[in-house]
Structures are given as C-alpha cells and as structure tokens.
VOBA-1610 file (N, C-alpha, C; in pm, whole numbers, padded with zeros to 5 digits, always signed):
BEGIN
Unk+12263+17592+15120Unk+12225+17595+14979Unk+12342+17550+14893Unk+12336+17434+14805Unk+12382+17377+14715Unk+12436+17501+14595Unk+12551+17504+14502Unk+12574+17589+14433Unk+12508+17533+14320Unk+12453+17580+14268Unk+12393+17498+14111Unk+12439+17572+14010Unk+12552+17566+13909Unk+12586+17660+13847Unk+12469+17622+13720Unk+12525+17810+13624Unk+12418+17740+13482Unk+12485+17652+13386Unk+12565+17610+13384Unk+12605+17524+13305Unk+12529+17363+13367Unk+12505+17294+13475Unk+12430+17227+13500Unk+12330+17250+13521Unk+12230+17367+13481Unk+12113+17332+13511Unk+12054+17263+13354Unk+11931+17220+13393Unk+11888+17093+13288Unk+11683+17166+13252Unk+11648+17109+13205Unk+11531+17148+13188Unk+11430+17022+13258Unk+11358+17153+13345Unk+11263+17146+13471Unk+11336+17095+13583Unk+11445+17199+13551Unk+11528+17146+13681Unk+11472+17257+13798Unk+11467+17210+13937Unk+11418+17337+13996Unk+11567+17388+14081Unk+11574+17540+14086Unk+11642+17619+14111Unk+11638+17686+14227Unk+11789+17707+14306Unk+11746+17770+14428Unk+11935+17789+14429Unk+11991+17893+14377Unk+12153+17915+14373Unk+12161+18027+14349Unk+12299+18129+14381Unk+12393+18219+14312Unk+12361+18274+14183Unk+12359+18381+14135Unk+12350+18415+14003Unk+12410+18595+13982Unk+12498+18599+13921Unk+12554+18728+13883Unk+12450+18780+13754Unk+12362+18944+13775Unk+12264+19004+13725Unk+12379+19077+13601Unk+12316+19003+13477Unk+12446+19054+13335Unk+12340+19141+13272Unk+12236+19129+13244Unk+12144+19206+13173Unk+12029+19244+13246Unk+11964+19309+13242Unk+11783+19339+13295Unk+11699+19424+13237Unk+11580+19429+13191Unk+11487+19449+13126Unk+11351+19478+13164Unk+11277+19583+13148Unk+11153+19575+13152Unk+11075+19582+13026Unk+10968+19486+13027Unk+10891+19499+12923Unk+10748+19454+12946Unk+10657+19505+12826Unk+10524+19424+12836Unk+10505+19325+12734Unk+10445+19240+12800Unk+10413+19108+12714Unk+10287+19100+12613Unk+10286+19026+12552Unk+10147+19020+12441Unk+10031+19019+12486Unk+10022+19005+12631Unk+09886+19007+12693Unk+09913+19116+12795Unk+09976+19195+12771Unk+09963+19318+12833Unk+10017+19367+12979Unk+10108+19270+13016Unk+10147+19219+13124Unk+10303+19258+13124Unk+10344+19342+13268Unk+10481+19356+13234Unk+10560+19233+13279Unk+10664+19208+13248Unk+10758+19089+13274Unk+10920+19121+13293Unk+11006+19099+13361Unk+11140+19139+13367Unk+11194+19001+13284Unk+11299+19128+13130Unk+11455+18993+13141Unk+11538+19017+13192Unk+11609+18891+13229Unk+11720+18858+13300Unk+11816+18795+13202Unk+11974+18853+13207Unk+12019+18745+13189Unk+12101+18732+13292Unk+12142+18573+13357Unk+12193+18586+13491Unk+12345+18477+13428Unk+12436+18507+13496Unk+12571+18429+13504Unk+12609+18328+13577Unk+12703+18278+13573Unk+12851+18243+13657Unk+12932+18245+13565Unk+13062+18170+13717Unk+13172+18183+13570Unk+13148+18000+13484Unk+13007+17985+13454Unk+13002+17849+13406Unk+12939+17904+13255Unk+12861+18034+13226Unk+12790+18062+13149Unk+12669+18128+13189Unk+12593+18157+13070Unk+12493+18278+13123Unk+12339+18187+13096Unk+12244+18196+13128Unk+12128+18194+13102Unk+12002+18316+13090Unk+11910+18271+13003Unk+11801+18384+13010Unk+11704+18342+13144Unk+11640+18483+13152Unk+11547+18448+13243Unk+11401+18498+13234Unk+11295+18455+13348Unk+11199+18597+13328Unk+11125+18570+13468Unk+11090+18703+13459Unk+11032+18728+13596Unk+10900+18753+13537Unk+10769+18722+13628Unk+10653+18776+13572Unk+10536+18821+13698Unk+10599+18836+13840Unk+10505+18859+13932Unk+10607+19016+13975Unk+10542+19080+14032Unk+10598+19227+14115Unk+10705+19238+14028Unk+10655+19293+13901Unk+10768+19290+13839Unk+10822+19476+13869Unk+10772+19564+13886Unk+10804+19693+13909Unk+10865+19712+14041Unk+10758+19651+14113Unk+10877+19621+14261Unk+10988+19562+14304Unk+11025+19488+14220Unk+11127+19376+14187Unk+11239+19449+14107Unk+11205+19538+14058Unk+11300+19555+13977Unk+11380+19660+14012Unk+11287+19782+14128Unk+11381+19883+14201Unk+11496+19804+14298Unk+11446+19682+14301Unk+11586+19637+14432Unk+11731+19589+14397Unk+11731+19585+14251Unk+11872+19555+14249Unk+11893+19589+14089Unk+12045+19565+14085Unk+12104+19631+13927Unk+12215+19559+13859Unk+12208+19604+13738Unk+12322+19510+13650Unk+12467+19485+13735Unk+12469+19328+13825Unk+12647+19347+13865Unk+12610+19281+14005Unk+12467+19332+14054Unk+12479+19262+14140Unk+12412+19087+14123Unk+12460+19049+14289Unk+12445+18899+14309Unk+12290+18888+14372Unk+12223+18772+14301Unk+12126+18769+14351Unk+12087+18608+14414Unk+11966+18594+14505Unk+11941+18453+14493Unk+11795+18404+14422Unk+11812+18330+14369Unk+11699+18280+14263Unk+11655+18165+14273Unk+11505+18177+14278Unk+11482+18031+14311Unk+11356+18045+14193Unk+11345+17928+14105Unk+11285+17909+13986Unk+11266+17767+13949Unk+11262+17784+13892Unk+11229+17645+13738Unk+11275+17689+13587Unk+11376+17538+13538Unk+11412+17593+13431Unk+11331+17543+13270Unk+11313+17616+13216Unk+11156+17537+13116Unk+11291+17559+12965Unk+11206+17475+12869Unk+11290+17502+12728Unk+11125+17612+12651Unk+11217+17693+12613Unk+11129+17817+12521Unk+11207+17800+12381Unk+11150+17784+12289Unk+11200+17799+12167Unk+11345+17684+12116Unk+11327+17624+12229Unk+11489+17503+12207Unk+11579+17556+12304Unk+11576+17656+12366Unk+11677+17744+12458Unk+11622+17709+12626Unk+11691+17660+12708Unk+11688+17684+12826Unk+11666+17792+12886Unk+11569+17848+12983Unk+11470+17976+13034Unk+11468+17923+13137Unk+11517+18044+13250Unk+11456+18058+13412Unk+11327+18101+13386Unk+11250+18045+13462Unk+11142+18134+13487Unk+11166+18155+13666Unk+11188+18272+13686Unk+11216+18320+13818Unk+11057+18347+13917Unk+11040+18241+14055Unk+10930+18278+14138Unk+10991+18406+14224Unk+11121+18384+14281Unk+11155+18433+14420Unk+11287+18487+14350Unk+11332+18617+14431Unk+11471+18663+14405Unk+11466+18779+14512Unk+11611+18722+14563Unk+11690+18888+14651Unk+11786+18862+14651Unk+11845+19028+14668Unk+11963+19099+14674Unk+12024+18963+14721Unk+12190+19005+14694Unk+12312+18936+14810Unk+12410+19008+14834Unk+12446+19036+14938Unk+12577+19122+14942Unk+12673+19051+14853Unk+12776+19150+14784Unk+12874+19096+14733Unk+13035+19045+14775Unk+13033+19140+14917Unk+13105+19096+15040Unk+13063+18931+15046Unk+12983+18906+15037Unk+12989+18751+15130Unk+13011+18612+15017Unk+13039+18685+14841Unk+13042+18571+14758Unk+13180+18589+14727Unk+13241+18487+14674Unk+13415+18493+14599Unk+13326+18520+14417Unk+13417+18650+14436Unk+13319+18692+14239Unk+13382+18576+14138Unk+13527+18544+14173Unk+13589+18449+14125Unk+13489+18338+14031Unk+13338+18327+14166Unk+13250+18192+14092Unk+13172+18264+14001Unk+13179+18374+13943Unk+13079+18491+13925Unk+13110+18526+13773Unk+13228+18535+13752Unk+13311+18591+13645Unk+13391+18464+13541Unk+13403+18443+13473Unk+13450+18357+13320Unk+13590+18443+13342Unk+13687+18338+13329Unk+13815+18368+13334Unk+13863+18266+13247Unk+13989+18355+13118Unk+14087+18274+13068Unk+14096+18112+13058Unk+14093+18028+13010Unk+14149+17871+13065Unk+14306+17913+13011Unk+14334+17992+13002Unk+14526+17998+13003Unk+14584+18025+13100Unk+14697+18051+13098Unk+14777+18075+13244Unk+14821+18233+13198Unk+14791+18350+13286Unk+14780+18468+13230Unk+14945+18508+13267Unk+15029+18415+13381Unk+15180+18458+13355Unk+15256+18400+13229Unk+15229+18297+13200Unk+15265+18242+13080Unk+15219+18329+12966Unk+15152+18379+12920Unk+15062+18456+12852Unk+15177+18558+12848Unk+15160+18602+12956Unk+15262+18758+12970Unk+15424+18735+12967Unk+15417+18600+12977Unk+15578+18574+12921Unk+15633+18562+12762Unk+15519+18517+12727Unk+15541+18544+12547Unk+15531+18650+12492Unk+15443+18729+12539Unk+15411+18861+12517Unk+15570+18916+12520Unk+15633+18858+12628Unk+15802+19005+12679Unk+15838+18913+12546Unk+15822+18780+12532Unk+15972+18760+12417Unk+15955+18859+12287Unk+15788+18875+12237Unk+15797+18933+12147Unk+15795+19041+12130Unk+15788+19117+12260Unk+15845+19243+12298Unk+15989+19305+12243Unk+16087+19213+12331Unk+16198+19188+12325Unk+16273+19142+12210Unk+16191+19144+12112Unk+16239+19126+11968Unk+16243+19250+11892Unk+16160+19349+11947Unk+16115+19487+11899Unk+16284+19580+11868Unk+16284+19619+11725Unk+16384+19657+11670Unk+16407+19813+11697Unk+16298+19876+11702Unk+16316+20051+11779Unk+16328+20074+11879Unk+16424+20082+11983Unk+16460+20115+12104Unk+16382+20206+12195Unk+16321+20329+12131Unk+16220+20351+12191Unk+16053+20315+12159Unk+16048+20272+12066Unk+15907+20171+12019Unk+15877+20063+12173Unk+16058+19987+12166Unk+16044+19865+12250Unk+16095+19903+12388Unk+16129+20031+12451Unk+16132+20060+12574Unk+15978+20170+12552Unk+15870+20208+12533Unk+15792+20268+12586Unk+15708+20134+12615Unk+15731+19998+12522Unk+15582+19911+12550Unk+15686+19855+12709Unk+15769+19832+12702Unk+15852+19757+12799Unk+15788+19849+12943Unk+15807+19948+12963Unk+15796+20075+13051Unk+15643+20021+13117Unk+15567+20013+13015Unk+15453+19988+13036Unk+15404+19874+13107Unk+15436+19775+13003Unk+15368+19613+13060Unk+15477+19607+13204Unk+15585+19677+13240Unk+15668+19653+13343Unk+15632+19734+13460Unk+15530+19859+13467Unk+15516+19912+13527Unk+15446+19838+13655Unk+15455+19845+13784Unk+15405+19752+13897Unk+15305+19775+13875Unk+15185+19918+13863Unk+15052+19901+13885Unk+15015+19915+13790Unk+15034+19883+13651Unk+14952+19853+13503Unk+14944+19652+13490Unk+15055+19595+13512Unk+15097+19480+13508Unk+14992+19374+13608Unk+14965+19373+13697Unk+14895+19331+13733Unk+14768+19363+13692Unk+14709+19447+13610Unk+14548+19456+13621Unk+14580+19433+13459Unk+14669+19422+13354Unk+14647+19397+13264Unk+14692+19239+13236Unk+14723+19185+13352Unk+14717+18993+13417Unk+14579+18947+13368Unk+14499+19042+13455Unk+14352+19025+13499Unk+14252+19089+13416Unk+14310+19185+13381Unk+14151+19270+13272Unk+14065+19187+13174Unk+13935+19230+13186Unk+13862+19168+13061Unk+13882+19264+12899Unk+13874+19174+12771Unk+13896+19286+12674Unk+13797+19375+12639Unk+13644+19347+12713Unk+13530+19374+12673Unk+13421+19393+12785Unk+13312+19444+12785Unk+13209+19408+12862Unk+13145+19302+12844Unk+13115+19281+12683Unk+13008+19159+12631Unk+13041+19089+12513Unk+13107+19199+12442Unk+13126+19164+12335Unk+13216+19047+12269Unk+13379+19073+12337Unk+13451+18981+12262Unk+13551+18963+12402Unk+13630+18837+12412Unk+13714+18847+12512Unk+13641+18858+12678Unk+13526+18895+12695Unk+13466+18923+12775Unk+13509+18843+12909Unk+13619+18832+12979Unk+13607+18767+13075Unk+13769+18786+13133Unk+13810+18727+13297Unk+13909+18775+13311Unk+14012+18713+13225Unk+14138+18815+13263Unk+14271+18777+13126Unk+14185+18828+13016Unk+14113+18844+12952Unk+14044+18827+12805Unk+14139+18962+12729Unk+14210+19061+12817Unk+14263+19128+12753Unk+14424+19096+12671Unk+14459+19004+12782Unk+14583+18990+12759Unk+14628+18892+12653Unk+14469+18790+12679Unk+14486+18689+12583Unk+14442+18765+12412Unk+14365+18899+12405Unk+14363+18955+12290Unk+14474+18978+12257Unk+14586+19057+12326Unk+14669+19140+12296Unk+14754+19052+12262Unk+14778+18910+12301Unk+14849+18809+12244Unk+14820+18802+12137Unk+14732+18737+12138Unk+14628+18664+11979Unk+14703+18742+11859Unk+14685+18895+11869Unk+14673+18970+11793Unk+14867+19004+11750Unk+14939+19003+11858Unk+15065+19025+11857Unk+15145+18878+11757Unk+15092+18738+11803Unk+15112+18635+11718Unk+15100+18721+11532Unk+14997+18722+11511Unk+14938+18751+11380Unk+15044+18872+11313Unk+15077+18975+11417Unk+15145+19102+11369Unk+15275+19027+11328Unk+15337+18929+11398Unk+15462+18861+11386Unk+15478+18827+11264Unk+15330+18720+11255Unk+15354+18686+11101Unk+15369+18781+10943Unk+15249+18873+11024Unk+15189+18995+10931Unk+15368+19088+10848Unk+15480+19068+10997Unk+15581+19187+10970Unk+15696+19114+10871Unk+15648+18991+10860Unk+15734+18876+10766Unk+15670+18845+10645Unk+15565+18885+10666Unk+15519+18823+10527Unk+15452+18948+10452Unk+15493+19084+10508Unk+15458+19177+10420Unk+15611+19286+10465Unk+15713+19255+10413Unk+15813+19306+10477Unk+15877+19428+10464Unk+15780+19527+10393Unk+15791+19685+10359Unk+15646+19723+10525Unk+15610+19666+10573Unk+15556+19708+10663Unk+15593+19725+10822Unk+15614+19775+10899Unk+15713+19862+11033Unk+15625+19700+11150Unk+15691+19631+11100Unk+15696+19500+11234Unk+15675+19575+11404Unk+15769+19661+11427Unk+15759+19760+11566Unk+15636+19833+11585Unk+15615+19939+11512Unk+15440+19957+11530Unk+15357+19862+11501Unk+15312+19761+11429Unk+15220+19668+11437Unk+15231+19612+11593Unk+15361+19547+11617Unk+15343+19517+11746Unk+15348+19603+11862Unk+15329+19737+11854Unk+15280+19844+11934Unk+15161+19900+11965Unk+15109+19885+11788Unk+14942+19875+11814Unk+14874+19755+11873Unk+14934+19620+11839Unk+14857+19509+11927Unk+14851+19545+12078Unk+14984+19627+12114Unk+14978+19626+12249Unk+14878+19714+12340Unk+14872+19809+12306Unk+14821+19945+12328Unk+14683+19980+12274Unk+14672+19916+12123Unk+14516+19980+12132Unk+14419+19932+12217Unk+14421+19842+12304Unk+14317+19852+12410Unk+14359+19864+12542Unk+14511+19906+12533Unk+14584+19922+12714Unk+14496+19990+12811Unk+14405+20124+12764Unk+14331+20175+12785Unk+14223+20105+12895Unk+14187+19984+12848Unk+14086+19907+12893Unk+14111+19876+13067Unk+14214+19885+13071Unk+14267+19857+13260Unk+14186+19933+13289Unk+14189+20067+13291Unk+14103+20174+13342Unk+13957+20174+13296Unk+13912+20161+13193Unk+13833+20178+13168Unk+13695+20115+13202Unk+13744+19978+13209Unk+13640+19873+13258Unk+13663+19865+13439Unk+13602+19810+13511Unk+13610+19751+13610Unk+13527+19621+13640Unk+13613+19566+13691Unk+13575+19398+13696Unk+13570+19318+13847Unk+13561+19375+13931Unk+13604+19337+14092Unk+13466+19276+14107Unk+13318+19353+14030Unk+13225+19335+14097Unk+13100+19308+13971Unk+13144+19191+13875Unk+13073+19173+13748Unk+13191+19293+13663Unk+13162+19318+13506Unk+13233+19369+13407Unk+13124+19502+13411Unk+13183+19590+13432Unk+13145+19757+13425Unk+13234+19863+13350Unk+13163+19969+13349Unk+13240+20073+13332Unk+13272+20180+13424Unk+13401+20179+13419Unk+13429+20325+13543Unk+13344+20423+13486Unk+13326+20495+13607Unk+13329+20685+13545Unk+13413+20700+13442Unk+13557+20700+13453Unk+13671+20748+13369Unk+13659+20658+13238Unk+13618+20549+13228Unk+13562+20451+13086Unk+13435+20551+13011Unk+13359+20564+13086Unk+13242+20661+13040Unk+13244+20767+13004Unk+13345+20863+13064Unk+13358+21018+13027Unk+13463+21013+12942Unk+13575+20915+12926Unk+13727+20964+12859Unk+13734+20823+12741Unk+13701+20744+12787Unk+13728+20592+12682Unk+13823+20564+12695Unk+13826+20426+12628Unk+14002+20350+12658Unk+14118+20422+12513Unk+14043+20495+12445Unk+14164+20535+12330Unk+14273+20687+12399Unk+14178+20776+12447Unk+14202+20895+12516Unk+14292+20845+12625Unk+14275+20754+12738Unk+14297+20682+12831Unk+14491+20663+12751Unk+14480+20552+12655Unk+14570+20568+12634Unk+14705+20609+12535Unk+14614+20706+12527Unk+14728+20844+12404Unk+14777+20934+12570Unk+14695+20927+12614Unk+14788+21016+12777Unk+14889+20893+12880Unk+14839+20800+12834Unk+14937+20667+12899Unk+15086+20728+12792Unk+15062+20699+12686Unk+15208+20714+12580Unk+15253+20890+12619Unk+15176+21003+12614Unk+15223+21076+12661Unk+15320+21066+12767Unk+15262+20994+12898Unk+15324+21044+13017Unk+15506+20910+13014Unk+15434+20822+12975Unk+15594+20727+12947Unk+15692+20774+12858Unk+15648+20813+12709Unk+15772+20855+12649Unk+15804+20992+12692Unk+15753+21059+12753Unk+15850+21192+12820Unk+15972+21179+12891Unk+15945+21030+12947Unk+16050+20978+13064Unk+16163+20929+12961Unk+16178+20872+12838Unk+16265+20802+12722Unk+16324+20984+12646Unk+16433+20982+12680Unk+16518+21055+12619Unk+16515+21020+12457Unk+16484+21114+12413Unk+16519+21138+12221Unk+16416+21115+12161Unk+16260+21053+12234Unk+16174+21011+12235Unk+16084+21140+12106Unk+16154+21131+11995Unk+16010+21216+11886Unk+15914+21267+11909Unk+15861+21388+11896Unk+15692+21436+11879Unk+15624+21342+11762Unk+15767+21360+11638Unk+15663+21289+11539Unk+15645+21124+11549Unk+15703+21076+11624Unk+15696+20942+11643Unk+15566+20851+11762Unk+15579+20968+11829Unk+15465+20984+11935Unk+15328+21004+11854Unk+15299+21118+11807Unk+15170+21065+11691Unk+15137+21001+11652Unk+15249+20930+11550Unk+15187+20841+11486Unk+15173+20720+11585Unk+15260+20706+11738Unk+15139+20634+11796Unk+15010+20634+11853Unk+14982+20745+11908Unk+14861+20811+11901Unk+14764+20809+11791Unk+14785+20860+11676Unk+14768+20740+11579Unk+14677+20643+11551Unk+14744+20554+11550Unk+14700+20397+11550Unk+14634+20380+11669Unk+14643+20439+11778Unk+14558+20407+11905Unk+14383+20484+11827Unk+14394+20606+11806Unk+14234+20700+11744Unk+14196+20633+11647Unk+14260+20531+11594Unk+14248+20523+11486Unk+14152+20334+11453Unk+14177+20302+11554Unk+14201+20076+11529Unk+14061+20041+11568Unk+13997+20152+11525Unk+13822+20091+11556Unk+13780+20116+11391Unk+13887+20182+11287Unk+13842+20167+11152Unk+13736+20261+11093Unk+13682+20296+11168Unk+13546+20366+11082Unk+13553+20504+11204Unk+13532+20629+11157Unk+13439+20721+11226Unk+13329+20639+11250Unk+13234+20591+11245Unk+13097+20537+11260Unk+13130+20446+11352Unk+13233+20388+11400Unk+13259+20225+11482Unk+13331+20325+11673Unk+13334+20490+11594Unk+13386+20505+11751Unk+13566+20565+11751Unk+13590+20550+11608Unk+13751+20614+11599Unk+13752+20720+11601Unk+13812+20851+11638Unk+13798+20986+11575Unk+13867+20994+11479Unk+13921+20911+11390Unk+14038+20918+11308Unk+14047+20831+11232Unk+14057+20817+11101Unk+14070+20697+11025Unk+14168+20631+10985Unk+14260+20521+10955Unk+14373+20486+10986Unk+14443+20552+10821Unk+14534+20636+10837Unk+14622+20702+10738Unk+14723+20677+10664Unk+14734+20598+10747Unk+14913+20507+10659Unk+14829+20328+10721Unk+14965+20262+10625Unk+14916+20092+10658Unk+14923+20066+10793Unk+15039+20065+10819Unk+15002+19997+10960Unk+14914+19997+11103Unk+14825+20115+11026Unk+14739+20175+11113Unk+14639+20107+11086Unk+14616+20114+10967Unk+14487+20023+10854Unk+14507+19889+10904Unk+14621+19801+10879Unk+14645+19685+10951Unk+14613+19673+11088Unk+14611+19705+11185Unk+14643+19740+11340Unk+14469+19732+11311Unk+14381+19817+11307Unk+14256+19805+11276Unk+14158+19683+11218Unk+14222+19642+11115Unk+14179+19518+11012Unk+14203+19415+11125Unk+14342+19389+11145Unk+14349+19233+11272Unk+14294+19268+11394Unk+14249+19335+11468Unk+14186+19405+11566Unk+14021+19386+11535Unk+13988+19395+11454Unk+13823+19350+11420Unk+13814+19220+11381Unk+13933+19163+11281Unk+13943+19028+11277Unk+13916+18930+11420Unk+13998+18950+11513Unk+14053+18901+11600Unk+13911+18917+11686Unk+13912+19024+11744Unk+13715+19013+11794Unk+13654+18884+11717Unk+13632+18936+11644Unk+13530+18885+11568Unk+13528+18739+11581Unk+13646+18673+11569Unk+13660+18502+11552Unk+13627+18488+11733Unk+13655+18536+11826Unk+13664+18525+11959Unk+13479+18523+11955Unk+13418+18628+11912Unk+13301+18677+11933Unk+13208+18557+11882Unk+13242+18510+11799Unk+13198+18395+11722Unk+13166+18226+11763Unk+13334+18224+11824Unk+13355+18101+11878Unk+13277+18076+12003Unk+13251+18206+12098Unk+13176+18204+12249Unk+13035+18174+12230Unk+13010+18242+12109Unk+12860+18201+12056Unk+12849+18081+12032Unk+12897+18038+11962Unk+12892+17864+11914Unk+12919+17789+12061Unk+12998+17806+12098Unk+13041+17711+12229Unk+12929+17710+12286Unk+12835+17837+12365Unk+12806+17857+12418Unk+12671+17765+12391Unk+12606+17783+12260Unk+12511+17743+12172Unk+12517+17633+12180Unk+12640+17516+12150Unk+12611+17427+12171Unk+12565+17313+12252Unk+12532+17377+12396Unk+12490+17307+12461Unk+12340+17305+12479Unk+12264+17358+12383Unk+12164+17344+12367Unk+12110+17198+12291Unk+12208+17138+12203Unk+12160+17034+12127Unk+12163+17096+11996Unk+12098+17157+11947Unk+12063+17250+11855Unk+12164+17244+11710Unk+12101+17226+11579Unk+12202+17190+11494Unk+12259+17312+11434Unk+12170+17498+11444Unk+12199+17601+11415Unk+12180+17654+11580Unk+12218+17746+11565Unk+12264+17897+11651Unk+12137+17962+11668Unk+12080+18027+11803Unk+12016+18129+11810Unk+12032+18245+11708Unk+11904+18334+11653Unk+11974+18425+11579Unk+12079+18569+11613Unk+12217+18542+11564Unk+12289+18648+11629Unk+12246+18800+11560Unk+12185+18897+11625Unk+12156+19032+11552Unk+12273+19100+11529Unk+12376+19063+11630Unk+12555+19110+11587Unk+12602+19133+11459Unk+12579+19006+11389Unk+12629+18954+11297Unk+12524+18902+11172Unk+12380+18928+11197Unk+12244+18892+11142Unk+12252+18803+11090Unk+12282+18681+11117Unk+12254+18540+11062Unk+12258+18432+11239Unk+12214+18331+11111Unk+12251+18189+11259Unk+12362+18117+11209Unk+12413+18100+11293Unk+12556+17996+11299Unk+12574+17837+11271Unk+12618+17773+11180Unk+12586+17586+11180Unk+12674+17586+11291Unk+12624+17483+11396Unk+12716+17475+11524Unk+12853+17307+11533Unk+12819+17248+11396Unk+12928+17158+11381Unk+13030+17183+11426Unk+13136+17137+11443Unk+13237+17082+11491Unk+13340+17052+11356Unk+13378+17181+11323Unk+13445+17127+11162Unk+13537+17055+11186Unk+13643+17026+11258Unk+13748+16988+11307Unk+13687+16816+11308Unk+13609+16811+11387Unk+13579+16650+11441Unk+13447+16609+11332Unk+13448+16690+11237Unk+13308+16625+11092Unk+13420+16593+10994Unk+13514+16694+11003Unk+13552+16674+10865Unk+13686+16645+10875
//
C-alpha cells in the first residue's frame, strides 16, 4: 500500500492509506440516519471525514490517537474536500513511524534552543536567570521541551510547537523590556519561559497529541509553580517573595478567571506576560487556519467558531 498523504489527496480521488484519528463523532443526520465524523491526519494536514454504514459498530473499535486504515473516496462538500469513508481498521501503532503522523516545526528545534540560552543569558537577576537556566539545562526537561507540542489543537499544535512559542514570545518580551523600560525585562522573560513549561508533562505526544492523567487532574500551571518550587530551593538566597510573584505570572497568563487562571494578573508584568501570550496564540492560531484553508482554492475561510468570522485568505505580502 502506497502512502497517500492528505495533503495530496484531490477530489474523487480514491483512497486506500494511513490516517492518524484527531477527532470522532457520533451523530444523526437529517434523514435520521446515524453517521460518524472524522477528522483524520498526517503530518501533511488534516481532513474531514464521514462514515455512514455500521456506524455504532465502527465506532466501538477504535479512539481519538489511534492509526487507522481507510479506504474511501474523496468528494468536495460545500468547497471543502470530504472522505467519505467505505472501509476502516484499527493499526497497531507499533508498526507506523508517528513521525508521518504528527506536524512538526519546519525550524531546527536545537537552533531554536540556542537563541532561547542567548536570551537567557542576558537575564540581569542571578537567580531569575539561574532558576530558568536550571531548568531548560536540566537532562530530562530539555529534551521533551526540544519536542513538545504547545497545544492539543489549538495553537502551536505540533512537535517543537512549544519551544517555537516560548521563542516567539521571548523575541517580543526583548523588545517589550526596551521599549517600556520601567518594566522588569527578567520576569517578562521568565514568564515567556515558564508559563507553559508545564506542558512537557502535561500533554503527551508519542502516540497523536493527548493528555496525561497528570495534564487532566493537575494542569500545566500547578505542574509548574511545583517545577519553580522544587529548583529554587536548590539556589541559595532564593526569596519566598520572589518565588510568588513567579508563581504569579504562571496562575495568572491565561488573563481571565473565565479563560482558566485562578488568578488575575496584579502587577504589569503579569498583565503583559498574559496580553503577549494570547497575542502570540492567536496570530499562530490564525495563520494555520489560513494556510491550511488555502488549499482549498477558496477566496474566504471556512467559518472559524473560535474566532466567529471567516478569514480573506489573500496573501497580503504577495497582493500588496
């Protein structure tokens, strides 16, 4: 069997390949009929799908993450490319490289993590810039924060996607600590680092983008206010009150009680740390949509309910 990723499939193309299970659905249709959605992956992009025979029986055999094989036809519904799925089973996940499975970075995630130390290494509080140092240096945080996604779906969603946030966002603080220069440059770039450090643990990615147990019961903020606990104990002279307020900005960089913070950001740089942190999603969250969109042809965007509008999918750069 030929790999057919979704990025080449075409309409009425017929199907018989690999597919990582990202979404699934039961529902009934307008004629009364149940039908499964799908949305299925690689690391080329996702497509919708639908199932419409044994759909109850079909649907006890497998679950969000796993690999399946699919053999279909791809039809256009509404301007959008649609599986319509005849045949599907399980695949062990032993026998695929997830590698083809999973959307990874187009950056180089050591390079990535080498800019990250310079602007580390610029950090003016000695223990500000030995607890993040401690951290990103630690042997078994460092490697999975190489590799972590920043998200399940939402933003960053793919491998590196964390590291390349925590960049993104550390650039911006750089500028942010120069061009507003009554504001603590060292915590801004402490919160870029840390408010989602959490996420190593929290997600798991070996086998599709999940959540641990420990993501589910504790979250990535809890996750890591006990990360900063257990490192600055080890840093001699290391403050209670300095420790809060990173703790802090970690409860705090989702902005709203209502968005998931227990805490609302109290001083600026917390407020900041929060503000470029939703910024920064957001343009990521945006751009995947459009990219993604555009290979439909299509001169607007599916409608995003995220964000409740549709997107013009131009090319501002190459129109204007």
């Amino acid at each position: 069997m030929e790999k057919q990723t979704v990025q080449s499939l075409q309409d009425k193309s017929n199907v018989d390949s690999l597919f990582l299970v990202k979404e699934k659905t039961v529902s009934v249709g307008k004629n009364g009929r149940p039908f499964m959605g799908l949305q299925l992956g690689d690391a080329t992009g996702t497509i919708d799908a639908r199932l419409w025979d044994r759909v109850d029986e079909l649907a006890r055999e497998f679950e969000i993450g796993d690999i399946l094989r699919v053999k279909g036809l791809v039809q256009i519904f509404q301007h959008r490319k649609q599986l319509i799925v005849h045949r599907l089973e399980r695949v062990e996940a032993s026998t695929v490289d997830m590698a083809d499975f999973i959307p990874a970075t187009a950056r180089n995630a050591e390079d990535m993590m080498a800019e990250l130390t310079q602007l580390v290494r610029s950090m003016k509080n000695d223990y500000l810039r030995q607890l993040v140092t401690d951290t990103l240096e630690d042997p078994e945080i460092r490697p999975m924060v190489l590799r972590a996604p920043a998200a399940k779906s939402i933003h960053h969603a793919w491998m590196g996607g964390l590291l390349e946030h925590i960049l993104s966002i550390c650039k911006i603080m750089d500028f942010m600590g120069t061009h507003y220069p009554f504001l603590n440059r060292d915590l801004l770039l402490f919160g870029a680092i840390f408010h989602d450090i959490g996420k190593v643990w929290e997600l798991s990615y070996d086998n599709g983008i999940s959540y641990t147990d420990r993501g589910r019961l504790i979250g990535h903020m809890q996750i890591a206010c006990e990360l900063i606990d257990k490192k600055s104990s080890r840093i001699l002279g290391f403050s209670e009150e300095l420790r809060d307020i990173c703790k802090h900005i970690i409860l705090s960089h989702h902005g709203k009680l209502e968005y998931g913070s227990p805490k609302r950001p109290k001083f600026l740089e917390a407020m900041v740390v929060a503000m470029v942190d939703d910024f920064d999603s957001k343009v990521a969250t945006v751009k995947t949509l459009m990219d993604n969109e555009r290979g439909s042809g299509e001169k607007w965007s599916r409608y995003s309910e995220l964000f409740d509008r549709y997107f013009l999918l131009d090319d501002m750069n190459e129109k204007y």
